[in-house]
N, C-alpha and C positions, 0 to 999 in steps of 0.2 A: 395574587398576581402583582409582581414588581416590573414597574417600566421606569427605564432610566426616564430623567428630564430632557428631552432634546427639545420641547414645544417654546415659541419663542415667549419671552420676560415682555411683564407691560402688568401692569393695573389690574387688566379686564380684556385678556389674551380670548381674542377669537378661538373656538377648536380647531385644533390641530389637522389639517386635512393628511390623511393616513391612507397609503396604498400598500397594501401586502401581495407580494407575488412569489411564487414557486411554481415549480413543473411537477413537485410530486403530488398526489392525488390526494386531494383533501388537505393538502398541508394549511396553504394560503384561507380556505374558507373556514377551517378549525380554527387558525390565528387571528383571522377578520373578527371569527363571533366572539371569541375570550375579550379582544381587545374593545368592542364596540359596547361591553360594559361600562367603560372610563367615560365619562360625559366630556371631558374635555376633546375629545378625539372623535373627529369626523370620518368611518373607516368604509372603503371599499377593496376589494381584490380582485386578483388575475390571475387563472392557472395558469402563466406562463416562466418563464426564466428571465434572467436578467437580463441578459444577450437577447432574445427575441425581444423583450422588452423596447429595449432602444431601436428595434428599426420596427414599431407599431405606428404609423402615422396620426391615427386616433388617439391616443392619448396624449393627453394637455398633461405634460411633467411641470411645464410653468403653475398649474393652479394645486399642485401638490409639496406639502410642506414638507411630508415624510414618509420615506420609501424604505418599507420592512421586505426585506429580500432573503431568500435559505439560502446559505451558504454552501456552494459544490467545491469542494478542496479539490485543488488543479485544475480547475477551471479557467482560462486567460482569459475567455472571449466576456465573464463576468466581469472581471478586470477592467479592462476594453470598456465595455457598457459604463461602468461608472464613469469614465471620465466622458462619456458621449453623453450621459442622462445629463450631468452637473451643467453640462454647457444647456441644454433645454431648459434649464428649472431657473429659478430664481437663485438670489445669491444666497438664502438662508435656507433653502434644501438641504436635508438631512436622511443620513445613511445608514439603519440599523441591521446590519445580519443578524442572522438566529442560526446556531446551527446544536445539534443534538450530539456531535462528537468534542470530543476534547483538542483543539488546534496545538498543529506545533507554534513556536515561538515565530518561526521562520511565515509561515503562514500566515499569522496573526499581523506578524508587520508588513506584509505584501498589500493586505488589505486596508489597513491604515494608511499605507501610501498612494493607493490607490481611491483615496477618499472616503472609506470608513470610518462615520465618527463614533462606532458604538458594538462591540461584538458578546451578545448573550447566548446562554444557553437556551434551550426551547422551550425546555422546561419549565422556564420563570416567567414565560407568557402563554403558553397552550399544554398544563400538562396533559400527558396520556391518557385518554380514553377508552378504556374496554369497545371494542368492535363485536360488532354482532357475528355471532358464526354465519359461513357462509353455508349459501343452501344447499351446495352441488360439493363434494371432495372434489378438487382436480385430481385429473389424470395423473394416473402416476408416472414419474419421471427418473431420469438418470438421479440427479442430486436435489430431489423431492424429500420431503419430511424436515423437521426440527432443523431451523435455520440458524448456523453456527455461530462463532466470531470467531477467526479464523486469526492466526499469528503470521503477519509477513516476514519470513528470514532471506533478506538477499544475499548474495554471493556472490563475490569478484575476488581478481587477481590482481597482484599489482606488475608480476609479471607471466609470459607464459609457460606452464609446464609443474605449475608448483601445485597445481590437483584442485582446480574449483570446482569442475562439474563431479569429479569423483567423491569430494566432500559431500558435495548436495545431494549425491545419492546415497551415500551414505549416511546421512542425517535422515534422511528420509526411511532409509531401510530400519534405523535406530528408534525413530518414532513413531512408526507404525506398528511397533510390536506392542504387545498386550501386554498389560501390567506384567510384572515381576510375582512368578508364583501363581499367576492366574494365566494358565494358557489358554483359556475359553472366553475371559474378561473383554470386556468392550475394546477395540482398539481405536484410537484418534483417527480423522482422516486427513491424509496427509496428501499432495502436489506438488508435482514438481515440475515447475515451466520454465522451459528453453527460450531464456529471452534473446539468445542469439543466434537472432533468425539470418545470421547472412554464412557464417560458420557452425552453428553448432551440434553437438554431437552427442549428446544430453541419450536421445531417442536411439537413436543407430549403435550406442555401447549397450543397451539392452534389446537390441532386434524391433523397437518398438518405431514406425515410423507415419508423418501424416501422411493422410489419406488428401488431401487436399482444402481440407477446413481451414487450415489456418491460414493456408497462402490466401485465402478466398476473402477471409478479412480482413488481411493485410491490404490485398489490393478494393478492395470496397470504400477504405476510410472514412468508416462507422463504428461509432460504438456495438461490439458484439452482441445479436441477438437473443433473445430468451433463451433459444436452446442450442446455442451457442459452446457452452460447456460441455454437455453431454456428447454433443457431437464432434467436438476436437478433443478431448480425453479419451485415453487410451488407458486401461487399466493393468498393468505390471502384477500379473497373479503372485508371481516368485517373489517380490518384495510386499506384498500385498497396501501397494500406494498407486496412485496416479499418475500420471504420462503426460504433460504436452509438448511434444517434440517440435521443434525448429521445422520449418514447413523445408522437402527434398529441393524445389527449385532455389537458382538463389534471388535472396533479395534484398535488397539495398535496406539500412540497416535504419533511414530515413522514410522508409515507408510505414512505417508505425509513430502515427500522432498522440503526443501527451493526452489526450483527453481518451484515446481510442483504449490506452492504456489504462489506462484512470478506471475507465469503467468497468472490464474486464477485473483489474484486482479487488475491486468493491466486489462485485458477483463471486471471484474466487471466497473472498472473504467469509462470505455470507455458507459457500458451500462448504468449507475445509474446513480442521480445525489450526492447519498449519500449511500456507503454502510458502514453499521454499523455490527461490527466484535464481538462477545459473544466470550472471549477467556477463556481454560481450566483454572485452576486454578495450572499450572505445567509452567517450563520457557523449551520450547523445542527448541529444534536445529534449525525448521524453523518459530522461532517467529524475529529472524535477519529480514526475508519477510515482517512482519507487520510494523516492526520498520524502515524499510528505505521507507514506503508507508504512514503511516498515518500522516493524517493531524490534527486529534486530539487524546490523549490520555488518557483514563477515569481510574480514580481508586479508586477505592467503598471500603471505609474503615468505620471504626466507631471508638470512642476517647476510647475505651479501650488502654491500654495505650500495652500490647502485639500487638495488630491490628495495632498501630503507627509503632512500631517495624518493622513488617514485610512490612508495605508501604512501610517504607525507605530505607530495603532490595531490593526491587522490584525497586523502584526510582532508585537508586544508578544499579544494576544490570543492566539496561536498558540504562541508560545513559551513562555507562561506554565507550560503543562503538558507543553509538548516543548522544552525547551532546546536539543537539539541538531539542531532541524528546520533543513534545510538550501535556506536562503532566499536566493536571489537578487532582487534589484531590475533592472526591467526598464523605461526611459525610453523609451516608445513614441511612436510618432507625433510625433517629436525627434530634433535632431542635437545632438551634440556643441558643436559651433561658435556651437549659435544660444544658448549658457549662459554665460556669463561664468566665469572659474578663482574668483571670490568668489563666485558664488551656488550655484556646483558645492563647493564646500568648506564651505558652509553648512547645503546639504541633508544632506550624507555626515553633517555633524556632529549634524545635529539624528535622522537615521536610524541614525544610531552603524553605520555598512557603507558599504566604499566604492561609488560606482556604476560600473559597466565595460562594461552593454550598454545600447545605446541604437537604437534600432528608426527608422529614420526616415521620413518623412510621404510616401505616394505613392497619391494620393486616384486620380489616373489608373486606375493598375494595378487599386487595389481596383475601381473602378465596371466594369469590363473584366471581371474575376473576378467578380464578379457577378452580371453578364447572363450570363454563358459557363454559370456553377453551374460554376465548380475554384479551386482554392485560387489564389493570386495567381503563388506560385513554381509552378505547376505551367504556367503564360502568360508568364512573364517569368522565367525560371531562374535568370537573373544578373544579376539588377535589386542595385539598393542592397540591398534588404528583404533580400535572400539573403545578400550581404557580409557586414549587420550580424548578421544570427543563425549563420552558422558559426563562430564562438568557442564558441556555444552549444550548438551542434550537435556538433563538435568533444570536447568536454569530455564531453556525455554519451556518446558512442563512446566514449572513454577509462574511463570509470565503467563503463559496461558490460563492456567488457572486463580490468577490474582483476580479477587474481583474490583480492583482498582485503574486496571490498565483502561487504555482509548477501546470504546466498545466499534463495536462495526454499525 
């Protein structure tokens, strides 16, 4: 076990007074005993969170020197708390998060501004512990059994009309199919959520529509409950992927809270092996959720030279606070051919990123798909549209299966 130094310099340094808290179940009391080996360290814990934390009237933060906390990605209200605990404590209070995922850059320095002076992985202070099996199997469930790590691909436009949500179905209808050569082979499980819950039309182009689950936690402003999942997904036999459609009434595109968000992708995570994101064409307060979770980032433009414009708005916008979001450019409803090698090396330079997928125009197919309500590839498997996104396709199977990526 390696613990940074944060215990204060002297001679004949008193121990360390040590508090460890999290909300997840056993975290805090695993991390207490690993640590309360260290003789220099005086340790107690809290299964609480950070945020509960700071408004506990009971605890003296002034007689604690060092506060070990689990780090919840998108979390503000942690945030929040740090700078409400520092004002309680002493002036040499110290801040270690733990967290068990791999943080973006962007991430990492929210917390450090936020008063972090120390960010480890968990592992190098509580590793893993074999759990006893439990006594009872639970119930079986919609998305019960072998818990995944799931690929977030979101999808936007930078203008409208250029095929984001027809992409995402299409990606989805692409990756749910069963190996090549194996038509009986395992297939991935794949999602596809309508995050634009004030328009969107994700559910209604394949007849699929909510039943009222999701308006229900929109307007609750809670993190989604346990079975929460199973009961706003909707299963799309003909594509054989998942459904969560934009709830029928409308709703303000602000009633969905970052953290309500937050939780929800974490659970999709855990159930999928791929969910793919249909995002509004507005930049809203909890798109920060999608940005500190996706592992790919799609953006459907076309070479009008206004459409570039507002890419590099939306680029620039997004990266501002996540540098290392991982942004692909996506020439839709366009070929290669119809661009000239000077107007193509124009855009690249004015986008500062090469361009390499290019989606091209098949008004046919779309009108077909439809009237039918299925995605285009699931009527035409080996049209152009299918050629051009297996690169795409492709690459996130490979992501997926890298055992180096951010785990869930």
């Amino acid at each position: 076990m390696t613990m940074p130094n944060l215990a204060p310099s002297g001679p004949d340094p008193e121990p360390t007074r040590t508090l460890v808290v999290s909300n997840s179940a056993g975290t805090a009391a695993r991390v207490a005993a690993a640590l309360s080996q260290d003789v220099s360290l005086t340790v107690n814990h809290r299964d609480t969170s950070l945020a509960d934390l700071a408004r506990v009237p009971s605890v003296d933060i002034a007689a604690t020197d060092l506060i070990i906390f689990d780090i919840r990605v998108g979390n503000e209200a942690d945030l929040d708390a740090l700078q409400t605990l520092r004002t309680m404590g002493h002036d040499n209070l110290k801040f270690l998060g733990i967290t068990a995922q791999t943080l973006t850059l962007a991430t990492a320095r929210a917390l450090m501004d936020a008063g972090v002076d120390e960010v480890i992985p968990m592992a190098s202070i509580a590793p893993e512990t074999p759990q006893p099996p439990p006594v009872e199997d639970p119930p079986p469930q919609r998305h019960a059994g072998d818990l995944h790590n799931g690929l977030i691909v979101a999808v936007c436009s930078a203008r409208g009309g250029v095929g984001a949500t027809t992409t995402a179905l299409n990606l989805a209808t692409q990756l749910a199919r069963p190996p090549k050569g194996d038509s009986h082979g395992p297939s991935l499980r794949v999602a596809v959520i309508d995050l634009d819950i004030q328009n969107g039309v994700l559910g209604a182009s394949l007849d699929v529509h909510d039943e009222g689950e999701v308006m229900d936690w929109l307007q609750s402003g809670t993190a989604p409950e346990e079975d929460f999942i199973p009961r706003s997904i909707k299963t799309y036999e003909a594509g054989a992927f998942d459904v969560m459609p934009a709830p029928l009434a409308f709703a303000p595109l602000d009633i969905l809270q970052s953290e309500m968000l937050a939780a929800l992708l974490d659970d999709l995570r855990l159930a999928y092996d791929f969910v793919i994101l249909d995002l509004p064409r507005a930049v809203c307060e909890w798109i920060d959720a999608v940005l500190t979770r996706a592992d790919k980032f799609l953006i459907l433009t076309d070479h009008a030279v206004h459409t570039l414009r507002q890419t590099r708005r939306l680029m620039d916008t997004f990266t501002d606070e996540h540098p290392s979001l991982p942004i692909e450019v996506v020439v839709s409803k366009d070929s290669r051919t119809n661009n000239s090698t000077a107007a193509l090396k124009e855009a690249e330079a004015f986008l500062d990123r090469k361009i390499t997928n290019w989606i091209p125009r098949d008004d046919k197919s779309a009108r077909r798909a439809a009237d039918a309500g299925q995605p285009m590839l699931a009527l035409r498997p080996r049209s152009p549209v299918a050629k051009a996104l297996a690169p795409i396709v492709d690459s996130l199977k490979d992501a997926h299966a890298s055992s180096t990526r951010r785990r869930a």
